[in-house]
C-alpha positions in Angstrom: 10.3 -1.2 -15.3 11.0 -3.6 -17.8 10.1 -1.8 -20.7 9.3 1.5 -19.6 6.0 2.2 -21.3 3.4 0.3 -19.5 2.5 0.6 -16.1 3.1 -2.4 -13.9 -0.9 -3.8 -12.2 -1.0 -4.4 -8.8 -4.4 -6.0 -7.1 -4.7 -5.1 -3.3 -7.0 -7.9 -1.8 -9.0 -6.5 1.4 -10.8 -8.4 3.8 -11.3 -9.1 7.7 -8.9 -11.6 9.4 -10.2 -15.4 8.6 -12.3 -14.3 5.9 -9.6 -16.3 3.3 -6.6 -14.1 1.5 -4.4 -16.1 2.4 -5.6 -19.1 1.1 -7.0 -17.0 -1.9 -3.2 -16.3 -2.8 -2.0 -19.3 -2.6 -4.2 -20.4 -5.2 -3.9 -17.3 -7.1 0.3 -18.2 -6.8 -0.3 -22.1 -7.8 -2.3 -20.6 -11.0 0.7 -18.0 -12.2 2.0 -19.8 -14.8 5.1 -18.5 -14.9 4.2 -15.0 -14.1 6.4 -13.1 -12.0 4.3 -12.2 -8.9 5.7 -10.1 -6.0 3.8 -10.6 -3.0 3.3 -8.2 0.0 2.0 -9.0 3.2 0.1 -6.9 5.6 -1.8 -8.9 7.5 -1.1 -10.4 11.2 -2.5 -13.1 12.8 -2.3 -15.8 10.2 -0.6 -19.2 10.8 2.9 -20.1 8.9 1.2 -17.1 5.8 5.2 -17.0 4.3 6.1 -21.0 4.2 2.7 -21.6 3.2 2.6 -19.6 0.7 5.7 -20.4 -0.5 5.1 -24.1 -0.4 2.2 -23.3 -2.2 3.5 -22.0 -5.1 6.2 -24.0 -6.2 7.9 -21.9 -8.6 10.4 -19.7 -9.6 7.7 -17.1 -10.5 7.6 -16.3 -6.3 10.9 -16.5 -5.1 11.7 -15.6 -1.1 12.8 -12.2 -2.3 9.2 -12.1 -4.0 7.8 -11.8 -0.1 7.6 -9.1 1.6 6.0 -8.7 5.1 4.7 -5.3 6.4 4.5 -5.9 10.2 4.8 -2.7 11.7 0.9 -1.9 11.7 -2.0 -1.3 9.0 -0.9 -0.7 6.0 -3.1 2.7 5.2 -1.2 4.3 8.6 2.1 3.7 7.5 2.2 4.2 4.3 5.5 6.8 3.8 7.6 4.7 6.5 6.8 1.2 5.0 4.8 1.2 2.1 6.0 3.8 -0.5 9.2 2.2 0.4 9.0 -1.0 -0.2 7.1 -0.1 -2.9 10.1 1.3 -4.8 12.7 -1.1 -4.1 10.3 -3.6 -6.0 10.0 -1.3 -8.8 13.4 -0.5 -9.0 14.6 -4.0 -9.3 16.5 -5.1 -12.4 13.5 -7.5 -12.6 10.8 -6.2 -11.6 7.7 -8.1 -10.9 5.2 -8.2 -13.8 2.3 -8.0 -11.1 2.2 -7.3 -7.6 -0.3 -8.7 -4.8 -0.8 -7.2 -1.5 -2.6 -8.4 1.1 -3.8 -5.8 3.5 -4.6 -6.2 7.3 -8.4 -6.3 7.9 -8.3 -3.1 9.6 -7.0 -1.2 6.3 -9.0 1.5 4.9 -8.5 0.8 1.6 -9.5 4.4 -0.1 -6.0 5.9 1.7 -4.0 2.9 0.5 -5.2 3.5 -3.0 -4.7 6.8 -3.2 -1.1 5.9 -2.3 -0.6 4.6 -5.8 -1.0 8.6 -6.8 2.4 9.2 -4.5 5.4 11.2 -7.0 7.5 7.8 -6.7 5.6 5.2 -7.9 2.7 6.7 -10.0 4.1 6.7 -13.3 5.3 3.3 -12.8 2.1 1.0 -11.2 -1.4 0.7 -11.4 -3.9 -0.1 -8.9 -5.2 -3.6 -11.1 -8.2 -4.1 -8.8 -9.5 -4.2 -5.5 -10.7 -7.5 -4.3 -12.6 -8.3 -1.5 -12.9 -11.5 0.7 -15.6 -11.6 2.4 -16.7 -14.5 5.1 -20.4 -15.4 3.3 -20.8 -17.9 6.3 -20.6 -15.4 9.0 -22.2 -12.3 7.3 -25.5 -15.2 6.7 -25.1 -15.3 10.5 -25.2 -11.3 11.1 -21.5 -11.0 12.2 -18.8 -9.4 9.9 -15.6 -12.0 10.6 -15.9 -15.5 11.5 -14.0 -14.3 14.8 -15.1 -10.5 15.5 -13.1 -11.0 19.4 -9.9 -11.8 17.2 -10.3 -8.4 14.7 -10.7 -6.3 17.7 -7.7 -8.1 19.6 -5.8 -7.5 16.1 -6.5 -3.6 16.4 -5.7 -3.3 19.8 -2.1 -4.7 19.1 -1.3 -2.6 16.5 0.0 0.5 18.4 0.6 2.4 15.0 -3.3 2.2 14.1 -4.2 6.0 13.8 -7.8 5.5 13.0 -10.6 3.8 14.8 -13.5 3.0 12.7 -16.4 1.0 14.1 -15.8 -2.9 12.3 -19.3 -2.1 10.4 -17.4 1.6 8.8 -14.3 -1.0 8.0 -16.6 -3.6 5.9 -18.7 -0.7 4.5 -14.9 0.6 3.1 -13.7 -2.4 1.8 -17.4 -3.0 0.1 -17.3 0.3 -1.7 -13.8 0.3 -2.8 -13.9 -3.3 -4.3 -13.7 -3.8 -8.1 -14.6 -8.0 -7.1 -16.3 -9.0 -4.5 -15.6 -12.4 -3.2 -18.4 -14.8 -1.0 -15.9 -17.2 0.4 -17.0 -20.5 2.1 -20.0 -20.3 0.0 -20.0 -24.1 0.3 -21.0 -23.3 4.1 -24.1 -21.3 3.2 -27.5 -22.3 1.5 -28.2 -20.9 -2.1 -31.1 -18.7 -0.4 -28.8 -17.6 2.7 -26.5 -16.4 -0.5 -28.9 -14.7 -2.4 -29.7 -12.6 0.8 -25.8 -12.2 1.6 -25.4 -10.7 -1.8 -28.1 -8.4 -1.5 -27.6 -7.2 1.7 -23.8 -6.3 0.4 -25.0 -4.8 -2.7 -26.5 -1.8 -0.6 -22.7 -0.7 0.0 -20.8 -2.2 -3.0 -19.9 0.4 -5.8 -21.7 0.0 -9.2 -20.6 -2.2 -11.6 -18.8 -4.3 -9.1 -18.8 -8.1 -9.5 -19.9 -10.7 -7.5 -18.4 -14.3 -7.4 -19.1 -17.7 -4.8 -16.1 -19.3 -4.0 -15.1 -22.3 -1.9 -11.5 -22.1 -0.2 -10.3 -18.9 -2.1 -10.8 -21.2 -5.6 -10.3 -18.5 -8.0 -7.8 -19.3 -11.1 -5.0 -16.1 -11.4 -6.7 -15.1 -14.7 -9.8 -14.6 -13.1 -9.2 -11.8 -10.7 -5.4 -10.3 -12.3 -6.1 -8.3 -15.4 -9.2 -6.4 -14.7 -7.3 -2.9 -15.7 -9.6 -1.0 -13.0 -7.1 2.2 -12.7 -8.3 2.6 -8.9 -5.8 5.4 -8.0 -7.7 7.0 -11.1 -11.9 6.1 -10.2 -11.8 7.4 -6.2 -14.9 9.4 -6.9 -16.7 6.0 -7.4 -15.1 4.7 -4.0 -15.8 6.5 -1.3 -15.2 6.0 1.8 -17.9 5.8 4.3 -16.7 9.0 6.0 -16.6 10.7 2.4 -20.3 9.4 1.9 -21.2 11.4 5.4 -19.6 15.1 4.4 -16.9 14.0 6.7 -13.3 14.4 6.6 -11.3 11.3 5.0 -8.4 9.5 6.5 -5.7 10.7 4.6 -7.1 11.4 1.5 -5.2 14.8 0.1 -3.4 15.0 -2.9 0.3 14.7 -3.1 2.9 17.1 -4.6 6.6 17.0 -4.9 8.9 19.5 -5.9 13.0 19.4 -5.9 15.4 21.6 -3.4 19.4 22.2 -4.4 20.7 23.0 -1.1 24.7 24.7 -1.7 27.7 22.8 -0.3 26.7 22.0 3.5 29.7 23.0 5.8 28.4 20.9 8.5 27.0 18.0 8.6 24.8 17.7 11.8 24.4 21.4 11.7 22.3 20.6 8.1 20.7 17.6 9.6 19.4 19.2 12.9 18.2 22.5 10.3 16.2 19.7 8.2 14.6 17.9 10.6 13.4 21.4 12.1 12.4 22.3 8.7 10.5 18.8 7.8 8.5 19.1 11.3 7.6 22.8 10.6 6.0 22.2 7.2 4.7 18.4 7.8 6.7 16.9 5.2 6.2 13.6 4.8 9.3 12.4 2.9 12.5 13.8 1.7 15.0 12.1 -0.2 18.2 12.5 -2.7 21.9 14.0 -1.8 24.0 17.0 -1.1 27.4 18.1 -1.0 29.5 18.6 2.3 32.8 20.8 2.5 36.2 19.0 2.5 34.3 15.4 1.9 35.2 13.5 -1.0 32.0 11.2 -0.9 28.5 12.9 -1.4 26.0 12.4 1.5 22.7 10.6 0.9 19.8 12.2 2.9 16.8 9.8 3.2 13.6 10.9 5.7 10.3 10.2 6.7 8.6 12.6 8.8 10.9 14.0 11.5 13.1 10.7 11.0 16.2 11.6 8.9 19.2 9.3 8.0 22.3 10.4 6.3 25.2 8.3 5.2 28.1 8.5 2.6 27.5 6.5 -0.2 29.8 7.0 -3.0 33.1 9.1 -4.0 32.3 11.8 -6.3 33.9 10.5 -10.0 36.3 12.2 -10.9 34.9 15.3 -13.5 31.6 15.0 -12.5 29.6 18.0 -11.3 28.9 18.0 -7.8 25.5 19.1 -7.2 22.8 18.7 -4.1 19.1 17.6 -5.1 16.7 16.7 -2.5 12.9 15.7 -3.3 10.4 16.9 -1.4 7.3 15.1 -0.9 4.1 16.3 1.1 0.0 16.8 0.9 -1.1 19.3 -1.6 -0.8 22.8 0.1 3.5 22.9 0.8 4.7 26.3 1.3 7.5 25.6 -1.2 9.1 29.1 -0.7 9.6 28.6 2.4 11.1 24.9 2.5 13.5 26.2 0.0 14.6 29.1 2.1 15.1 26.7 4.9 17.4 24.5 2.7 18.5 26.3 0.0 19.6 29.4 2.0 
């Protein structure tokens, strides 16, 4: 971070497929004045979402590297392969953003994907801004939840990596609950009455305190919905999920923990690798990264996984003078049997 006292916001804008978030960023880009915005993209279905937006914006402050698209399947079921991530290359940029945006598919739970913001990585260094959600006010007047419910329910049966399958009402009730803003898009489309009645009938699953605004064509100016310093990853108590709100069990919704294993010098190197994947499966791990030492290498090996998936490569000599030393990161739900894991690798 930039100056490494302050946490940088990031607003995570929920909503079905056609409701408007896409439109809603552009305008939220055009109105950045200068503000460096890093954009990331989970949604599928839209037409031309990157030159648009980009065309949109017009400005140094949301450069191509600014973009990032998330297209191997919703964002709260891939959250250590894609989004933890991508997460940290942003926030380990020389420049880092100032805020971030992302833009979720409409089948995102959001609770899960705010809780990420509580992973080892990236807590100290972002904030969950707000949670804003775009809803369709034409089409919820009219007793559906999309403007196209056929097209959400082709979107979730393309996306093989969905692990949840929540009835399109538990989805809407989700986003509701977990919003900090809720938005009544194409309010131009409904009758004043039709959106007294919309707002109403939303209010019933909206958190307190949340806000309601009408808008026409995602019209909302960037100072309107950046800055409203909610702390989400902090408040999940007051967003529950509709599965919390039952006495049911939560989509992945445990805490995190991490911890740091010094393996001694490896004298194999696939012999390690095949004895940490074994470990990782054993103990559900669900991310491992840093690097260790080999025998007779002059380069230290970087280990990177997620889940069973490990990579290792040789990234660097080791300096002359410096102490060599392994240190691995271990990241998993609350509940790791640390003793063990370090047995496995330390041993």
């Amino acid at each position: 971070m930039s100056s490494g006292l302050s946490k940088i916001p990031a607003t995570i804008i929920t909503g079905f497929l056609g409701a408007g978030k896409t439109t809603l960023i552009r305008r939220l880009l055009e109105t950045a004045n200068g503000r460096r915005i890093a954009l990331i993209i989970n949604e599928f279905g839209d037409v031309g979402v990157d030159s648009e937006v980009l065309k949109g914006c017009g400005d140094a402050a949301c450069a191509q590297d600014d973009i990032v698209e998330l297209a191997n399947g919703c964002i709260c079921c891939t959250v250590a392969d894609d989004f933890i991530p991508t997460m940290t290359k942003l926030l380990n940029r020389a420049s880092p953003p100032e805020h971030i945006i992302i833009e979720t598919s409409g089948l995102a739970l959001p609770q899960p994907l705010v809780h990420a913001f509580n992973w080892p990585e990236i807590r100290n260094q972002v904030t969950v801004d707000g949670v804003v959600a775009v809803v369709d006010a034409a089409a919820v007047a009219e007793g559906r939840f999309a403007h196209d419910e056929h097209a959400v329910q082709a979107q979730r049966e393309a996306d093989e990596a969905l692990d949840h399958d929540s009835p399109l009402e538990e989805l809407f009730e989700d986003q509701l609950a977990c919003a900090d803003m809720i938005l009544l898009n194409k309010a131009d489309l409904v009758t004043s009455d039709a959106l007294d009645q919309v707002e109403s009938y939303l209010m019933d699953d909206a958190s307190s305190g949340v806000s309601f605004l009408r808008t026409k064509n995602g019209d909302v100016p960037c100072d309107i919905l950046l800055g409203l310093a909610a702390s989400a990853e902090n408040d999940m108590d007051a967003r529950k999920s509709h599965h919390e709100q039952n006495g049911l069990e939560d989509h992945d919704h445990d805490d995190f923990e991490s911890f740091v294993v010094s393996p001694r010098v490896i004298s194999n190197r696939d012999t390690f690798v095949s004895r940490l994947r074994t470990t990782l499966i054993e103990h559900d791990v669900l991310r491992l990264k840093g690097f260790v030492e080999v025998a007779g290498a002059d380069a230290r090996l970087v280990v990177q996984a997620v889940g069973p998936r490990v990579e290792s490569y040789f990234d660097r000599p080791w300096e002359r003078g410096e102490t060599r030393r392994a240190s691995l990161v271990v990241i998993g739900e609350r509940g790791l049997d640390e003793s063990a894991i370090r047995a496995a690798l330390e041993g």
